[in-house]
Structure formats: C-alpha cells, structure tokens
mmJSON file of the N, C-alpha and C atoms, coordinates in Angstrom:
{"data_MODEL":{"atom_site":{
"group_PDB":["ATOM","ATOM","ATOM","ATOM","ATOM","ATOM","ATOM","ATOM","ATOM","ATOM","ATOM","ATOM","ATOM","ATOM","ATOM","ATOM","ATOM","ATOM","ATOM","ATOM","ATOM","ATOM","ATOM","ATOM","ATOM","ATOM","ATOM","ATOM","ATOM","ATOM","ATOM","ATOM","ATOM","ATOM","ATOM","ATOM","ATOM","ATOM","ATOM","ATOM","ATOM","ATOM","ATOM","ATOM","ATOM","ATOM","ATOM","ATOM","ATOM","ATOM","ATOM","ATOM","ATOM","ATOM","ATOM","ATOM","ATOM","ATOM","ATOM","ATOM","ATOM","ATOM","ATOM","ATOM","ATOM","ATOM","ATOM","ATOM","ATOM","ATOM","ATOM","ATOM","ATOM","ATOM","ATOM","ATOM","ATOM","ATOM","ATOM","ATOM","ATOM","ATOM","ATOM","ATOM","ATOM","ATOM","ATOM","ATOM","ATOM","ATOM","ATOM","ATOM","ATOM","ATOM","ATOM","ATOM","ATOM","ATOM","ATOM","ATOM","ATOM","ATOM","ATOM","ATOM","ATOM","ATOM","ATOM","ATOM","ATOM","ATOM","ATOM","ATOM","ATOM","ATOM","ATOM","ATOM","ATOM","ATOM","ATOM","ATOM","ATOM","ATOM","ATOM","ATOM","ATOM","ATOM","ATOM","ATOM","ATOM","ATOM","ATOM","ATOM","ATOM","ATOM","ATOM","ATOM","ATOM","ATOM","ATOM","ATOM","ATOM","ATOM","ATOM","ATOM","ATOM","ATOM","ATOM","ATOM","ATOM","ATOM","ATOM","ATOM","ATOM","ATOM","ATOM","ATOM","ATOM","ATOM","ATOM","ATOM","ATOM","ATOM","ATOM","ATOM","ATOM","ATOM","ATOM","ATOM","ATOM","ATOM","ATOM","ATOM","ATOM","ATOM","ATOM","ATOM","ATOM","ATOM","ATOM","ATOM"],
"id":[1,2,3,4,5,6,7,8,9,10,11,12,13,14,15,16,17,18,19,20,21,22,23,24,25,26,27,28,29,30,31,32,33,34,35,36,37,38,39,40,41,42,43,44,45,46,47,48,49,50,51,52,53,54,55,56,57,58,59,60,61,62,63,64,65,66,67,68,69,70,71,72,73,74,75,76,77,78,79,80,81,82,83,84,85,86,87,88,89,90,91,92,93,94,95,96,97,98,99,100,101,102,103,104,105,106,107,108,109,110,111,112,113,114,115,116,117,118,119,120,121,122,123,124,125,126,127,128,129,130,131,132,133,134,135,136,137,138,139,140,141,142,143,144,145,146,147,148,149,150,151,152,153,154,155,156,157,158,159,160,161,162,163,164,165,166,167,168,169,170,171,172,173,174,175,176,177,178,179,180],
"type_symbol":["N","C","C","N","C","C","N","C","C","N","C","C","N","C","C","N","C","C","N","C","C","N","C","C","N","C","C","N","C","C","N","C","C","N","C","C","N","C","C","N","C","C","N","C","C","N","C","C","N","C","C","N","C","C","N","C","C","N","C","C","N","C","C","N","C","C","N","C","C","N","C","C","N","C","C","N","C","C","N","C","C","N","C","C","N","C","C","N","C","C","N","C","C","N","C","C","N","C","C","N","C","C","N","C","C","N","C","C","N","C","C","N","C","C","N","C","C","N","C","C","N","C","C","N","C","C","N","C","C","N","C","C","N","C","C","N","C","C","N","C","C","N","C","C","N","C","C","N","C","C","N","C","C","N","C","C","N","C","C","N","C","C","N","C","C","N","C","C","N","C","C","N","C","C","N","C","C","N","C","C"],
"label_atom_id":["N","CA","C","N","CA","C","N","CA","C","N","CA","C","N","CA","C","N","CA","C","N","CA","C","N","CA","C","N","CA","C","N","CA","C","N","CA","C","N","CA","C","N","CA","C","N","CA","C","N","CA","C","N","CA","C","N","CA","C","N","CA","C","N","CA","C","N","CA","C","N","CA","C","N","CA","C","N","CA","C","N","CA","C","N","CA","C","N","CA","C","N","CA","C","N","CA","C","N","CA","C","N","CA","C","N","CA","C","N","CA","C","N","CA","C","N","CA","C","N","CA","C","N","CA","C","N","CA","C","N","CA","C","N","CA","C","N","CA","C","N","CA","C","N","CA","C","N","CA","C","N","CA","C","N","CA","C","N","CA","C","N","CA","C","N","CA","C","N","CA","C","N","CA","C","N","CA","C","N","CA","C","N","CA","C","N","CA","C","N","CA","C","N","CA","C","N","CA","C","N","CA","C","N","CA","C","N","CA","C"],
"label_alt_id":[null,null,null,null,null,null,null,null,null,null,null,null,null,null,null,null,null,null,null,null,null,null,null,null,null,null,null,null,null,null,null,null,null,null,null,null,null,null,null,null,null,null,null,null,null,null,null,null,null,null,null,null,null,null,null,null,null,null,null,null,null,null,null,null,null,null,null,null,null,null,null,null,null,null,null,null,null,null,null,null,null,null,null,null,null,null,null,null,null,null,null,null,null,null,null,null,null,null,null,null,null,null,null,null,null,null,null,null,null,null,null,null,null,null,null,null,null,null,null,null,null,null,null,null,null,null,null,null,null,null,null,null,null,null,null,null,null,null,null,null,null,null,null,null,null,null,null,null,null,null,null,null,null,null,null,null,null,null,null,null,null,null,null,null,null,null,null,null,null,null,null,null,null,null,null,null,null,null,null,null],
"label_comp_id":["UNK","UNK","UNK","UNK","UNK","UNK","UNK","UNK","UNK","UNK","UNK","UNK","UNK","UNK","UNK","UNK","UNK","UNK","UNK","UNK","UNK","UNK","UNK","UNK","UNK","UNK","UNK","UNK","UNK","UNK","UNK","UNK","UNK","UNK","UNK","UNK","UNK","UNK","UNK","UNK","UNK","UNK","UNK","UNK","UNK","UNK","UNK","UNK","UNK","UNK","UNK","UNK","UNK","UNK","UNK","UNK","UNK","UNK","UNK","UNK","UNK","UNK","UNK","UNK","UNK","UNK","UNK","UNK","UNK","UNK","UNK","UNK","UNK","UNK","UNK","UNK","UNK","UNK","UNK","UNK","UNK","UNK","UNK","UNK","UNK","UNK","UNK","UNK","UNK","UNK","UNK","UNK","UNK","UNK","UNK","UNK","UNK","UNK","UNK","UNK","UNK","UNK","UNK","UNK","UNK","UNK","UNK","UNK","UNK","UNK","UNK","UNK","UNK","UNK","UNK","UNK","UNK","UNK","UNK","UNK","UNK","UNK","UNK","UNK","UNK","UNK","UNK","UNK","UNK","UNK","UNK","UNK","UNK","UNK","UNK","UNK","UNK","UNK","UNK","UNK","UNK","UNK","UNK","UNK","UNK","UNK","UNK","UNK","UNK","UNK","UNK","UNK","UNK","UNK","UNK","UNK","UNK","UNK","UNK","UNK","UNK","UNK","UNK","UNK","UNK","UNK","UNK","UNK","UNK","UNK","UNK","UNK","UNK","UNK","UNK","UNK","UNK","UNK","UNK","UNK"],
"label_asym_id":["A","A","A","A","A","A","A","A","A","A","A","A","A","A","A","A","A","A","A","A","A","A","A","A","A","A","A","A","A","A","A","A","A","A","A","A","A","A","A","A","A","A","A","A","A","A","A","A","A","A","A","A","A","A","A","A","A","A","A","A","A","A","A","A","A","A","A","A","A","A","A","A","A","A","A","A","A","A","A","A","A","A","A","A","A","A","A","A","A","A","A","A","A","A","A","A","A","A","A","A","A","A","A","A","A","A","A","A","A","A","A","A","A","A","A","A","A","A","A","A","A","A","A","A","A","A","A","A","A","A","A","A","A","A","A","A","A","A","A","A","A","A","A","A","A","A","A","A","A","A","A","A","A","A","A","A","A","A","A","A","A","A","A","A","A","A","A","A","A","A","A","A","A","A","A","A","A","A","A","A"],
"label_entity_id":["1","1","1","1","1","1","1","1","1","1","1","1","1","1","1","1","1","1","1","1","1","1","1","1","1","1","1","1","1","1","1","1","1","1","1","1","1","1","1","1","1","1","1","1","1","1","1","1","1","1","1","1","1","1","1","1","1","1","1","1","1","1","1","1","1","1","1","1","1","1","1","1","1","1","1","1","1","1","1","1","1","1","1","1","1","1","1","1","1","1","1","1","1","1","1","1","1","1","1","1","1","1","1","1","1","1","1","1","1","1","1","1","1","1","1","1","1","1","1","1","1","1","1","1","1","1","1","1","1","1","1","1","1","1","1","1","1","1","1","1","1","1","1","1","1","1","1","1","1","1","1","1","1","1","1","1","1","1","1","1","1","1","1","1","1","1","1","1","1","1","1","1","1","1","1","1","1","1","1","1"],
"label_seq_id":[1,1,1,2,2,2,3,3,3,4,4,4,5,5,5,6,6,6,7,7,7,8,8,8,9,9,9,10,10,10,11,11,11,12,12,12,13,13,13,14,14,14,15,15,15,16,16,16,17,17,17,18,18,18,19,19,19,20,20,20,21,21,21,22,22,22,23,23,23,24,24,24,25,25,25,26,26,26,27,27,27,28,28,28,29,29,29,30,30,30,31,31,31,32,32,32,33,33,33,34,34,34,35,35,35,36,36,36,37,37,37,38,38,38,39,39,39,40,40,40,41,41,41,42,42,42,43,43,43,44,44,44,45,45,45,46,46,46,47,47,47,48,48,48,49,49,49,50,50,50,51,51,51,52,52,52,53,53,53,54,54,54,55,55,55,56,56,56,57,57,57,58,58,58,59,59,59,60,60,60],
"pdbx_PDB_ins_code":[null,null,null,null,null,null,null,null,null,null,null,null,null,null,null,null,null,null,null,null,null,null,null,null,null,null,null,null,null,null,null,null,null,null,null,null,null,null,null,null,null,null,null,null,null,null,null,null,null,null,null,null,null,null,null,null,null,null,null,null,null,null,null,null,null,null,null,null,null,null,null,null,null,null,null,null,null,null,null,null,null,null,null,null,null,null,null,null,null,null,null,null,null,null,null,null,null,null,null,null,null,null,null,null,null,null,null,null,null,null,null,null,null,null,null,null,null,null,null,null,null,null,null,null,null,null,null,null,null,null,null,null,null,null,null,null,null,null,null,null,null,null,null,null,null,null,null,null,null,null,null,null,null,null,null,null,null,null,null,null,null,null,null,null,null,null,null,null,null,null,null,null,null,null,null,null,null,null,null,null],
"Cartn_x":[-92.382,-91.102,-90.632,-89.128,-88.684,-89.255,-89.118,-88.985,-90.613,-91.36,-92.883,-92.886,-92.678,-92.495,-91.899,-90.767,-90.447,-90.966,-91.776,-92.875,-93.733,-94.319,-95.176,-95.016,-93.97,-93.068,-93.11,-92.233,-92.317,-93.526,-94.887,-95.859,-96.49,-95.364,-95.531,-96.116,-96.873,-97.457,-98.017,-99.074,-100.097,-99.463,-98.248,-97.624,-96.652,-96.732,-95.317,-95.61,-96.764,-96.935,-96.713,-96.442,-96.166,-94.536,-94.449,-93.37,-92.384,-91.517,-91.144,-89.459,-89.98,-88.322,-88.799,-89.575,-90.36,-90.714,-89.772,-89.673,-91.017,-92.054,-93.403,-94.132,-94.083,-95.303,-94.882,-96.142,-96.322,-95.812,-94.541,-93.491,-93.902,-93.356,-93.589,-93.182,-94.241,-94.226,-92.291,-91.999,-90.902,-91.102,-92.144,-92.319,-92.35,-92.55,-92.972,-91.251,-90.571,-89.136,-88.506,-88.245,-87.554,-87.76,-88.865,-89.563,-88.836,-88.937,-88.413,-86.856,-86.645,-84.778,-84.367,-85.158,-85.109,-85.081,-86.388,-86.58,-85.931,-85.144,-83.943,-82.965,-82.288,-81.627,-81.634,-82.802,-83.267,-83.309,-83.971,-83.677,-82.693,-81.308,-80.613,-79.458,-80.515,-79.842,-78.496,-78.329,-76.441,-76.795,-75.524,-75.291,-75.587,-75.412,-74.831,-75.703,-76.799,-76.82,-76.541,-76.192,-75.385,-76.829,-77.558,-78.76,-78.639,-78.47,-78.668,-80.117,-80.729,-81.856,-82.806,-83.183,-83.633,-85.6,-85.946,-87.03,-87.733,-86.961,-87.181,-88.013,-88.658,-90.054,-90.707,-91.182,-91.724,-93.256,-94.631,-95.281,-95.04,-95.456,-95.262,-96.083],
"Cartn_y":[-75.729,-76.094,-74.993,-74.769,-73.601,-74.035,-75.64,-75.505,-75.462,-75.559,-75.197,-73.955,-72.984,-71.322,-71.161,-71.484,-71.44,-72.013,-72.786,-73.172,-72.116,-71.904,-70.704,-69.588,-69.438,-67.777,-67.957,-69.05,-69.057,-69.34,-69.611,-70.087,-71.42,-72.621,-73.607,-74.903,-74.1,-74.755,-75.712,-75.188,-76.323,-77.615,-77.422,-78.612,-79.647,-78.885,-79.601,-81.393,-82.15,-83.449,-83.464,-83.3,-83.315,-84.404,-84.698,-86.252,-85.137,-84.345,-83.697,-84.792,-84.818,-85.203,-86.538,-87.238,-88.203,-88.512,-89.214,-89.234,-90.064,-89.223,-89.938,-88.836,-88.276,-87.324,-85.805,-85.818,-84.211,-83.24,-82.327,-82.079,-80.324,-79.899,-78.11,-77.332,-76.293,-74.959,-74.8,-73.968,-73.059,-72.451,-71.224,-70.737,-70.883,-72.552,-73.349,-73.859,-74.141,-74.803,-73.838,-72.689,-71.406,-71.476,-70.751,-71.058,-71.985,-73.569,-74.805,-74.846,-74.44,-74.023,-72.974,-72.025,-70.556,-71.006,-72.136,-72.313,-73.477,-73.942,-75.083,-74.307,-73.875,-72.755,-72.098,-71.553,-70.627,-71.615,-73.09,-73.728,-74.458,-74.422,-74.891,-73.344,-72.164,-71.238,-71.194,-70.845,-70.444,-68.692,-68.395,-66.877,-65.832,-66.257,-65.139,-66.11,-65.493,-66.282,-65.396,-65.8,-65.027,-65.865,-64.711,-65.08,-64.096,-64.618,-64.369,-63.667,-62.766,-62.617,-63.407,-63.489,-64.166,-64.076,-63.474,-62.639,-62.7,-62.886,-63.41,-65.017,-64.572,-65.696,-65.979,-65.238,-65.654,-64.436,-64.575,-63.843,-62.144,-61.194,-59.854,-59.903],
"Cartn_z":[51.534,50.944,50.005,50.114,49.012,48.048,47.262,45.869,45.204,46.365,45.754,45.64,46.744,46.035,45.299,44.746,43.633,42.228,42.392,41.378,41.329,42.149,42.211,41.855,41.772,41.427,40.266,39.68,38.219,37.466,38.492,37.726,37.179,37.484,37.477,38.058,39.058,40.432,39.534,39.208,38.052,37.198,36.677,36.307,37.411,38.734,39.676,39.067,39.136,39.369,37.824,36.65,35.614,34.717,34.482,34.166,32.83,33.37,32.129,31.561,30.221,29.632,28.785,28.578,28.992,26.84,26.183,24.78,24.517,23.857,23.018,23.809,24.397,25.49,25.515,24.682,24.379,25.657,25.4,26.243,27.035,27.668,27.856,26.513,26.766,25.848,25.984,25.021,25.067,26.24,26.49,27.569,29.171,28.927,30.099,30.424,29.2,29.246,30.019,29.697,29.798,31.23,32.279,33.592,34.386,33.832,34.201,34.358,33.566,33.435,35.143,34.827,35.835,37.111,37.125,38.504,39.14,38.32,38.023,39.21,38.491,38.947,40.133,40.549,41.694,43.193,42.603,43.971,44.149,43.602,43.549,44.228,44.93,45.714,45.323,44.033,43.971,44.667,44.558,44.916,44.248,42.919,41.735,40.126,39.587,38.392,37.276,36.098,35.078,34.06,33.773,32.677,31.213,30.039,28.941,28.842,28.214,27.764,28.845,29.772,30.428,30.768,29.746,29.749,28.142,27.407,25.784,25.615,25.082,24.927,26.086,27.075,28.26,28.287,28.201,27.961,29.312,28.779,29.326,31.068],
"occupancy":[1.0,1.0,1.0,1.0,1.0,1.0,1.0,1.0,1.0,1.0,1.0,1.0,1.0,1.0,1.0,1.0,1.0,1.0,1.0,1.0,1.0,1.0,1.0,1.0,1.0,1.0,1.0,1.0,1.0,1.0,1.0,1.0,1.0,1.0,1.0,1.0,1.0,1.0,1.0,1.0,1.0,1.0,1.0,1.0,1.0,1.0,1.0,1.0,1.0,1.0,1.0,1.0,1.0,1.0,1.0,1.0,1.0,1.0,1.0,1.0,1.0,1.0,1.0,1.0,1.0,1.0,1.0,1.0,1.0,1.0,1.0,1.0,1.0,1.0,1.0,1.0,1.0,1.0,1.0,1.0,1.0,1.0,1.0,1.0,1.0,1.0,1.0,1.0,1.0,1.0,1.0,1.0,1.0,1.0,1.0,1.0,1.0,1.0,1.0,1.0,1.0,1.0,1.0,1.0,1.0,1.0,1.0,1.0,1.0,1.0,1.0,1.0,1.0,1.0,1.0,1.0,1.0,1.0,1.0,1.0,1.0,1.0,1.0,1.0,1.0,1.0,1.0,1.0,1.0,1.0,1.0,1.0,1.0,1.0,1.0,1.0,1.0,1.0,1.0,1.0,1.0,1.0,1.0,1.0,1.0,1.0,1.0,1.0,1.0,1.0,1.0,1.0,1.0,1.0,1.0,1.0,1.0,1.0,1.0,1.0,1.0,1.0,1.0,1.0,1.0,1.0,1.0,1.0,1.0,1.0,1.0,1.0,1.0,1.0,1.0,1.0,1.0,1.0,1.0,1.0],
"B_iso_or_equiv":[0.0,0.0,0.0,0.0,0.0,0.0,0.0,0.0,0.0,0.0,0.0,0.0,0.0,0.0,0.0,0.0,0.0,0.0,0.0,0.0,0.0,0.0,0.0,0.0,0.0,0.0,0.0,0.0,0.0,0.0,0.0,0.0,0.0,0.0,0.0,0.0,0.0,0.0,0.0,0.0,0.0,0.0,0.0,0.0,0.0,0.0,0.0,0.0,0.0,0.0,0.0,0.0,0.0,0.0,0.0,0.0,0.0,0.0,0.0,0.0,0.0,0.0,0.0,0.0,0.0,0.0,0.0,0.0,0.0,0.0,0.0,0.0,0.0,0.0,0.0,0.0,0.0,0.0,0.0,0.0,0.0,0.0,0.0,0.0,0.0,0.0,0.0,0.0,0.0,0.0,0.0,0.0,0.0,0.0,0.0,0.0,0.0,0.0,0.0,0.0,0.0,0.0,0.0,0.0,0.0,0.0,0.0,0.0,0.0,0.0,0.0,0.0,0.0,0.0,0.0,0.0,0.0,0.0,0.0,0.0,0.0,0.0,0.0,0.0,0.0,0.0,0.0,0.0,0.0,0.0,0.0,0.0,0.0,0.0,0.0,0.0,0.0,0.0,0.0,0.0,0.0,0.0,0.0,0.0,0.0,0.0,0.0,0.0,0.0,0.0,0.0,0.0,0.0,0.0,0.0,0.0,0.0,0.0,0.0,0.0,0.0,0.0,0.0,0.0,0.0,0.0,0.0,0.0,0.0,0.0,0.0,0.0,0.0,0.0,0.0,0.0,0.0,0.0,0.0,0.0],
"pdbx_formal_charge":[null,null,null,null,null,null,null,null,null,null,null,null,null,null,null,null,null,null,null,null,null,null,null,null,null,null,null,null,null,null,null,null,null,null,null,null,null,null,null,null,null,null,null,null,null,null,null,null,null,null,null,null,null,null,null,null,null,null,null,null,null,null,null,null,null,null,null,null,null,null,null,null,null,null,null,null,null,null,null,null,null,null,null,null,null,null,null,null,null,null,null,null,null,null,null,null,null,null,null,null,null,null,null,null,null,null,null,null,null,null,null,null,null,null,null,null,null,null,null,null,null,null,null,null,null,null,null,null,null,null,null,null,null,null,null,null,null,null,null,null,null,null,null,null,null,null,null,null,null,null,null,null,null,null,null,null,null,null,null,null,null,null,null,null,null,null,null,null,null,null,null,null,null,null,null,null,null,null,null,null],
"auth_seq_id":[1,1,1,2,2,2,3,3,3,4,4,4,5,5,5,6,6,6,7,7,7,8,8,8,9,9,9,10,10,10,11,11,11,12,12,12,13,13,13,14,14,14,15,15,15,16,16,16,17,17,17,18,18,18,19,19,19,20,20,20,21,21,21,22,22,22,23,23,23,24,24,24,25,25,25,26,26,26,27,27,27,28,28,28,29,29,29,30,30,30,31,31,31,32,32,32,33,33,33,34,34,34,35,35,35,36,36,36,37,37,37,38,38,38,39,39,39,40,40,40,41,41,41,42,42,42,43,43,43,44,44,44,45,45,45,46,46,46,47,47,47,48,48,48,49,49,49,50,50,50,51,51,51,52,52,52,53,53,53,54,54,54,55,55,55,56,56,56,57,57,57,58,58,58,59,59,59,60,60,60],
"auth_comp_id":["UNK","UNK","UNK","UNK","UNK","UNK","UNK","UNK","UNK","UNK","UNK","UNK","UNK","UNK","UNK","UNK","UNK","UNK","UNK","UNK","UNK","UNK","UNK","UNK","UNK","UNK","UNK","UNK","UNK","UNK","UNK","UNK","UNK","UNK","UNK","UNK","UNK","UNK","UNK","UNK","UNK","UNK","UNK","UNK","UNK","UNK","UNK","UNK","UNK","UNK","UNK","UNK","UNK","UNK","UNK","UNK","UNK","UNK","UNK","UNK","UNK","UNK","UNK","UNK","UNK","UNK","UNK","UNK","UNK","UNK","UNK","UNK","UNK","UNK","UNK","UNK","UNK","UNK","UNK","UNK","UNK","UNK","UNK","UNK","UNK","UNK","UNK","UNK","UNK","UNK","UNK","UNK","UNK","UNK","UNK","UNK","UNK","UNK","UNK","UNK","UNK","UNK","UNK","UNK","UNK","UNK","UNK","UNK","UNK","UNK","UNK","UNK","UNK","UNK","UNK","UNK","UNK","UNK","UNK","UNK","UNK","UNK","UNK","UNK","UNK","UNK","UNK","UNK","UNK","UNK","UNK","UNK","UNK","UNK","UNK","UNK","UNK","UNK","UNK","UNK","UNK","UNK","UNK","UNK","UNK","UNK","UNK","UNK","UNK","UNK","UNK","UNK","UNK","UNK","UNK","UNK","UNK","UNK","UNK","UNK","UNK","UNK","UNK","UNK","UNK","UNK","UNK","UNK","UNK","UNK","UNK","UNK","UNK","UNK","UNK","UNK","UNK","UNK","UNK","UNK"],
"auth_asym_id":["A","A","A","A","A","A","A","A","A","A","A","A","A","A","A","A","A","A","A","A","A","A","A","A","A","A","A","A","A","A","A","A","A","A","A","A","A","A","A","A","A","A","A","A","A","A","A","A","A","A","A","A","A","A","A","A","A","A","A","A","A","A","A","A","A","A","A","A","A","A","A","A","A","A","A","A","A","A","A","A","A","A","A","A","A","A","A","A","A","A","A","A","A","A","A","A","A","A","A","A","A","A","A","A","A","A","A","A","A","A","A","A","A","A","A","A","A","A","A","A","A","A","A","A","A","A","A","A","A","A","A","A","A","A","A","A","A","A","A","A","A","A","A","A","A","A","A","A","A","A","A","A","A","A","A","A","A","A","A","A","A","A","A","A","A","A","A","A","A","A","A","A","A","A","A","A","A","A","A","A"],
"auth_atom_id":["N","CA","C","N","CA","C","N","CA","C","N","CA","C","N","CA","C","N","CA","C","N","CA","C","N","CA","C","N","CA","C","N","CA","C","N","CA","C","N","CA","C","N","CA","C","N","CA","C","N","CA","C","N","CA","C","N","CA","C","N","CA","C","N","CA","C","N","CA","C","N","CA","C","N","CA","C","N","CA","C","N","CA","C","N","CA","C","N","CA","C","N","CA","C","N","CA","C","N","CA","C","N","CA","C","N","CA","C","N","CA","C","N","CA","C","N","CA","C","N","CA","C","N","CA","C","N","CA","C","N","CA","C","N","CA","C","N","CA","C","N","CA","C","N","CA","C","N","CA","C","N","CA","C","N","CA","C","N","CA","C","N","CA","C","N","CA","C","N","CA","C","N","CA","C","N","CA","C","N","CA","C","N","CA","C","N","CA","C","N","CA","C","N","CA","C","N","CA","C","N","CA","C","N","CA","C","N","CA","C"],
"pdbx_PDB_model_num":[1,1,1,1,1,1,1,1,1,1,1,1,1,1,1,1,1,1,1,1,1,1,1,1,1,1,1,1,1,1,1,1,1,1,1,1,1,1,1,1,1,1,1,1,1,1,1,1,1,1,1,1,1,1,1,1,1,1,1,1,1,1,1,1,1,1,1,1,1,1,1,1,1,1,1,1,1,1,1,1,1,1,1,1,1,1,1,1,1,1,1,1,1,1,1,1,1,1,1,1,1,1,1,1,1,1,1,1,1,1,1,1,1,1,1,1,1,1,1,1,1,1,1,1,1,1,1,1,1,1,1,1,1,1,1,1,1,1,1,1,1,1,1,1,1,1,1,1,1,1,1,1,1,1,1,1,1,1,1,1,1,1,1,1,1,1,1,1,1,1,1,1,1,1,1,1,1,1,1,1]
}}}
C-alpha cells in the first residue's frame, strides 16, 4: 500500500497501529508530529507542496 511506504519513508512504520489525537494519552514527540503532518500530506498525492522550514526540529 502507498500509505505504508509512506510511513516508512517518514519513519513511522513502528507507530502505524498507534491511536494519535486521543485527550489523556501520552501523545507524539514534536518530531514524530512534524513526520505525521509530512506524511499527511504526501499520501494525500497533491502535485505541488509549499513547506515552511520543513526540516526544523526533525533529527539530522
């Protein structure tokens, strides 16, 4: 499935089965948010993405 490579790309494979948004339950890193956002995005195949800093707080 695209949107598992795209987990994978971003690194997120390990959390896919994960309940995110979810008020009382210890939530994703910043780092992990950022990723989640990206790969939001990526399988949702637009054409053209317009990213701010898109690389700021995400480890090297």
């Amino acid at each position: 499935m695209f949107a598992e490579e795209v987990m994978e790309l971003v690194e997120l494979k390990p959390l896919s089965d994960v309940l995110v948004g979810l008020p009382g339950v210890d939530g994703l890193s910043t780092e992990q948010r950022k990723r989640l956002t990206i790969a939001m995005e990526l399988v949702a195949n637009p054409s053209i993405i317009f990213m701010d800093e898109p690389t700021s707080g995400l480890d090297a």
